[in-house]
TIMARBA-311496 format. One record per residue (C-alpha): z, x, y; residue in one letter. Coordinates in Angstrom, 3 decimals, padded with zeros to 6 digits, always signed. Layout:
REM TIMARBA-311496
up, east, north, r
Z, X, Y, a;
...
//
This chain:
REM TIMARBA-311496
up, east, north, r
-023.726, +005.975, +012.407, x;
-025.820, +007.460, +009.418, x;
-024.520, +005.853, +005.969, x;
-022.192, +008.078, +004.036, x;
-020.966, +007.949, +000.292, x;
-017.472, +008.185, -000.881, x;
-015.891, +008.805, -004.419, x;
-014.640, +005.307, -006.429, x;
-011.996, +005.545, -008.534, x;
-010.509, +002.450, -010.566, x;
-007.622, +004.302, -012.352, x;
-006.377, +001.024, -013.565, x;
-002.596, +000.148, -014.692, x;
-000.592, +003.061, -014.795, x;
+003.117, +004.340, -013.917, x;
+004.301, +004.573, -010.299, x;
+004.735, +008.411, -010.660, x;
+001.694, +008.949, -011.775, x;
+000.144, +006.512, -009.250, x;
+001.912, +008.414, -006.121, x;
+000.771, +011.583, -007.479, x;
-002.948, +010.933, -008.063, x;
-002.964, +010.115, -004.779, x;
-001.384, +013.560, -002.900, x;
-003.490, +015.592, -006.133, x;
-006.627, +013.524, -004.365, x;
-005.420, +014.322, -000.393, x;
-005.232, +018.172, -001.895, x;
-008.389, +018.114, -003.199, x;
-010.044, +016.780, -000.150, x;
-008.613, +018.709, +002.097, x;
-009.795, +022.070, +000.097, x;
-013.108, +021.107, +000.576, x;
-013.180, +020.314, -003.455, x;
-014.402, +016.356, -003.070, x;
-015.386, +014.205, -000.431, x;
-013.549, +011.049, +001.018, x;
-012.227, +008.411, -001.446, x;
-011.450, +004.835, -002.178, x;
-009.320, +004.352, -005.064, x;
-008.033, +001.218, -006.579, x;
-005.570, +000.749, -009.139, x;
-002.025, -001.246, -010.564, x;
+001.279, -000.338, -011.901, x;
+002.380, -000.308, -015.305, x;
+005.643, -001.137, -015.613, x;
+005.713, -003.143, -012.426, x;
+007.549, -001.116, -009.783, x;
+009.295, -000.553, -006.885, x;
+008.389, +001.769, -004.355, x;
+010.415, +002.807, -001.510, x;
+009.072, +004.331, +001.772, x;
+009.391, +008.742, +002.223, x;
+012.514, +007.715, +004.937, x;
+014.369, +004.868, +003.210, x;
+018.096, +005.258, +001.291, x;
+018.721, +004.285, -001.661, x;
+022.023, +003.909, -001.809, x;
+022.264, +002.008, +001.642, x;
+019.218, -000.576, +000.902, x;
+018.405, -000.613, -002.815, x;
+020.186, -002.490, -005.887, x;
+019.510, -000.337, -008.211, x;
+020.821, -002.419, -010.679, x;
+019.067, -005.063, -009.859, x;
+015.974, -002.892, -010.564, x;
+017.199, -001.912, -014.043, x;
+017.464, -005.571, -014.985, x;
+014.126, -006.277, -014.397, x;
+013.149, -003.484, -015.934, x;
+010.808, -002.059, -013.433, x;
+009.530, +001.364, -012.558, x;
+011.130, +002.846, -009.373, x;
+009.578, +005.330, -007.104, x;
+009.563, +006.805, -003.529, x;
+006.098, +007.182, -001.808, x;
+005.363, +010.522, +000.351, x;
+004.227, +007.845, +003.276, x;
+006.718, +005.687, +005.418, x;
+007.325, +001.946, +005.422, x;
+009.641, -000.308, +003.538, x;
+010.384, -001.624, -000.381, x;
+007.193, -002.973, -001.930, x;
+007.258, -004.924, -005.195, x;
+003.795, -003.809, -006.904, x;
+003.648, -006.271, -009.720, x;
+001.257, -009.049, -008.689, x;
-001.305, -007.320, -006.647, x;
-004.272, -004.409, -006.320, x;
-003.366, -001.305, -004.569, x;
-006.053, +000.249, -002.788, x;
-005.667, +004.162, -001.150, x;
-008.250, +005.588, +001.282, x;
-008.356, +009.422, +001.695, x;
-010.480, +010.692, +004.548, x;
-010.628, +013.464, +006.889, x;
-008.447, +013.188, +010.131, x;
-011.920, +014.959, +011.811, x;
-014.152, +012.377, +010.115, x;
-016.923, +010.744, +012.347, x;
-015.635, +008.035, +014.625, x;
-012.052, +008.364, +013.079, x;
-009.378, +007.662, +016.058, x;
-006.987, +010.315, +016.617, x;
-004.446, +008.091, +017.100, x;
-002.193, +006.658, +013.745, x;
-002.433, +002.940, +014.733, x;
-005.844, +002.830, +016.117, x;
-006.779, +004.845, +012.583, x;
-004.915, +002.405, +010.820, x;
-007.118, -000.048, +012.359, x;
-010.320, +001.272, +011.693, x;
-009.884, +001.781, +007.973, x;
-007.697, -001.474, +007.470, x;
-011.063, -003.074, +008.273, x;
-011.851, -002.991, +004.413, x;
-009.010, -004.888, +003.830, x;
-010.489, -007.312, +006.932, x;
-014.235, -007.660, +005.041, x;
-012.317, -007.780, +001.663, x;
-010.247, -011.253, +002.497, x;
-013.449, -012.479, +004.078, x;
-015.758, -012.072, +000.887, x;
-012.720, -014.007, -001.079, x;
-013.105, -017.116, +001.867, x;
-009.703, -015.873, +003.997, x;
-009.677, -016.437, +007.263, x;
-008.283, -013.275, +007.736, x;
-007.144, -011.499, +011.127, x;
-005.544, -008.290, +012.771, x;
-001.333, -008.552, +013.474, x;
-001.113, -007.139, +016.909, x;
+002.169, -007.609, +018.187, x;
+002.153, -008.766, +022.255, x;
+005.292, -009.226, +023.156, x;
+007.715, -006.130, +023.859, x;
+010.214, -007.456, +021.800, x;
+007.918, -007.841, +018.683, x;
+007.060, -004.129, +019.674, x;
+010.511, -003.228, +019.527, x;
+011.067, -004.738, +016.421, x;
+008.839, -002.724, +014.832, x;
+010.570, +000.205, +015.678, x;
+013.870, -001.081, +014.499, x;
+013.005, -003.226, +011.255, x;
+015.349, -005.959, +010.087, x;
+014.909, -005.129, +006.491, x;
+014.234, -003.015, +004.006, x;
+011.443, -005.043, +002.868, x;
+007.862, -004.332, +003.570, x;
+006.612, -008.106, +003.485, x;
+009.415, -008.948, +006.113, x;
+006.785, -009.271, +009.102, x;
+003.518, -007.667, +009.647, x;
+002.921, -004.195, +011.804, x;
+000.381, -003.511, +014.085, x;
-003.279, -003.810, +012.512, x;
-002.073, -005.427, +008.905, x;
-003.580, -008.129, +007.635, x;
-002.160, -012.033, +008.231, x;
-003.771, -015.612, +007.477, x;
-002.338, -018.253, +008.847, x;
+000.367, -015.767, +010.594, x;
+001.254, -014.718, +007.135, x;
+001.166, -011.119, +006.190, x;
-001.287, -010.777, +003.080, x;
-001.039, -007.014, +002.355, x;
+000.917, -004.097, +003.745, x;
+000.241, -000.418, +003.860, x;
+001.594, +002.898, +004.806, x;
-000.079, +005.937, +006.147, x;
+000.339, +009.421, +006.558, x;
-001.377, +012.813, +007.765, x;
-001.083, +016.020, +005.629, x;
-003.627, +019.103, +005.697, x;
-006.117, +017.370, +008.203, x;
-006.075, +014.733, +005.912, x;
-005.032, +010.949, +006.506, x;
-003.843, +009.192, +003.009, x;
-003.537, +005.512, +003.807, x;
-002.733, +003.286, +001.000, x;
-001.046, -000.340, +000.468, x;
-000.516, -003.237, -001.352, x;
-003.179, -006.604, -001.524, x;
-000.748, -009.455, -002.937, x;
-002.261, -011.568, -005.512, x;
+000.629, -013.331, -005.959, x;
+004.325, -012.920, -004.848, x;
+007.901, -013.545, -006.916, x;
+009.945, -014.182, -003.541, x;
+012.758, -014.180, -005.654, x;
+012.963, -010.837, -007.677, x;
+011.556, -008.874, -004.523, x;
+014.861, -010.217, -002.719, x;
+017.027, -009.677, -005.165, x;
+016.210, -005.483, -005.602, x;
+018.030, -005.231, -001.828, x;
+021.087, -004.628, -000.584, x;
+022.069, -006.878, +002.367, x;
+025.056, -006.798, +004.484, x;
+026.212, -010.362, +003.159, x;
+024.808, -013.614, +001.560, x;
+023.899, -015.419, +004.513, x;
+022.012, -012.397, +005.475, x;
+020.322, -012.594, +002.065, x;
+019.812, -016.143, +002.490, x;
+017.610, -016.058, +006.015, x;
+015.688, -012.984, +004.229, x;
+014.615, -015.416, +001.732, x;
+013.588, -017.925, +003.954, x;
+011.715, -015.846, +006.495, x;
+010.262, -014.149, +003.685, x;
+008.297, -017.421, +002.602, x;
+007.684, -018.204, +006.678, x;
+006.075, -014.585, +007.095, x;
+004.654, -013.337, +004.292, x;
+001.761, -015.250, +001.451, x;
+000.176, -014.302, -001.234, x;
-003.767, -014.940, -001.992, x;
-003.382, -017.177, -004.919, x;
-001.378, -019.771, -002.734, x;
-004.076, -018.938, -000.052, x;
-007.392, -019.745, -002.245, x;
-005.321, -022.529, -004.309, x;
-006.171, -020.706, -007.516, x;
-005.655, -017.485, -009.550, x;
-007.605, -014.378, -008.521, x;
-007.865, -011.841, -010.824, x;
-007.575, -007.478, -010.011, x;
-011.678, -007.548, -010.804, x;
-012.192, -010.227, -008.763, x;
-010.401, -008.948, -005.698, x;
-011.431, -005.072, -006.645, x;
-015.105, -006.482, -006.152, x;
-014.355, -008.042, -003.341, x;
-012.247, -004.485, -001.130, x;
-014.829, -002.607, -002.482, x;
-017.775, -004.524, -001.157, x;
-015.469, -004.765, +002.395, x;
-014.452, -001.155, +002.328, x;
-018.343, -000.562, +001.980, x;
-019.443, -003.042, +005.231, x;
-016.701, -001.995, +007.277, x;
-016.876, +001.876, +006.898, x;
-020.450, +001.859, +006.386, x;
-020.291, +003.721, +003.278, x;
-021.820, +003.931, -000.528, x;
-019.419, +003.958, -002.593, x;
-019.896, +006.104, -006.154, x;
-017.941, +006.203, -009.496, x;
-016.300, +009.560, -009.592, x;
-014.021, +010.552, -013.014, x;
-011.444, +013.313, -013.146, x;
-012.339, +015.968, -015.270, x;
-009.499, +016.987, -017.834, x;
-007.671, +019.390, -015.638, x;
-007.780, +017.456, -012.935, x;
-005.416, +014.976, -014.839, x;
-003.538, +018.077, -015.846, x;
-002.417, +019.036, -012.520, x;
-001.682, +015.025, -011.560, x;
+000.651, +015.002, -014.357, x;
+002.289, +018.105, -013.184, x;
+002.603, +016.469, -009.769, x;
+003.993, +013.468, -011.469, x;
+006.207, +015.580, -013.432, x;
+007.732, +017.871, -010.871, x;
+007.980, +015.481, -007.549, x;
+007.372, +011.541, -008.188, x;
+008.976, +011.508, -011.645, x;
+012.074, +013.723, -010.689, x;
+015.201, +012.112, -009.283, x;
+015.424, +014.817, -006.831, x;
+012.476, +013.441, -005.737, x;
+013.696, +010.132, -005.614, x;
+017.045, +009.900, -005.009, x;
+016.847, +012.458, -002.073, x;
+018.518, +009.970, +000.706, x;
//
């Protein structure tokens, strides 16, 4: 397959809002024909949590809990569970569904552009691997998940080492166009991502907390040191680059582009219609 190039953005730290609407602005824009595919990186300022398009949060957030550690709240327009995005780099791909060699299927596309992610860990010395549940119950279980929380276990295609889950992502397919986008952990508070979940008792919260540390790990405990966003941006780029055979080139928004993201932000992501919906 004949090299393409995609548009790299780095929009840096900003607000979860603003985040999860430069993201549907760019699945717009791509789908109209108006830019080609995209790899974007970027972080959250304040550090927030996002919910998945189908969660309640009433039934499975503490909201109050979120207030006290003053973090950002927000509900993506994909599926999946709670995400803390505080230690990490957040990376979104936005391609095409009719893009060359792209699977037609959701997990088998999943796979194909989670192989960034694969190359990524590689290039940072992680022996990384796909999670492909075999058993039918694991299949069943992700069907039914026991828990709000996204690092609970891994689904198929996401990224483990050492049958830890490393980074979790969320997908969906609007206009033609697949958005896929998730979280690389740098490093992981165990503690403040239980506590921002409701949980039918203590005990329950207690064997949360312990699975959590049995199935999930961040890459700072991995590589026995601190890696930095640049480090690990240089890294998913470089992978995203190998695995999709791509070039990847800077692309900046133009003023009214970041006009019409803010009125995104403004009228869904920031609004607690939006967000407080179920």
């Amino acid at each position: 397959m004949e090299m393409r190039t995609w548009h790299y953005i780095n929009s840096g730290k900003c607000s979860g809002p603003f985040n999860m609407a430069l993201d549907e602005a760019l699945l717009e824009w791509h789908s109209k024909g108006e830019m080609g595919p995209v790899l974007r990186f970027y972080e959250w300022e304040p550090a927030t949590l996002s919910i998945g398009y189908f969660q309640s949060v009433s039934k499975e957030v503490d909201m109050e809990q979120v207030r006290h550690h003053q973090l950002g709240f927000v509900r993506r327009p994909t599926g999946g569970r709670g995400v803390l995005h505080e230690h990490e780099l957040t990376y979104s791909v936005i391609v095409n569904e009719d893009y060359p060699n792209m699977p037609d299927t959701v997990t088998e596309a999943y796979r194909v552009i989670s192989g960034g992610l694969l190359e990524g860990f590689r290039n940072l010395g992680l022996d990384a691997s796909f999670s492909v549940p075999k058993s039918k119950e694991e299949r069943q279980n992700l069907k039914n998940p026991g828990s709000a929380v996204c690092f609970d276990a891994p689904s198929w295609y996401e990224l483990v080492v050492e049958g830890k889950k490393v980074a979790g992502s969320a997908q969906t397919r609007q206009k033609g166009v697949i958005l896929q986008h998730g979280a690389i952990l740098l490093s992981l508070d165990e503690e403040k991502l239980i506590s921002l979940f409701k949980f039918k008792s203590e005990a329950v919260r207690e064997r949360m907390r312990i699975g959590l540390r049995e199935k999930a790990v961040a890459i700072d405990q991995l590589a026995g040191r601190a890696v930095s966003p640049k480090e690990a941006e240089a890294a998913f780029s470089k992978g995203f680059e190998k695995s999709l055979n791509i070039k990847l080139e800077p692309y900046e928004l133009s003023d009214a582009q970041l006009q019409y993201v803010k009125e995104i932000e403004q009228k869904k992501y920031g609004n607690d219609d939006w967000t407080f919906k179920k």
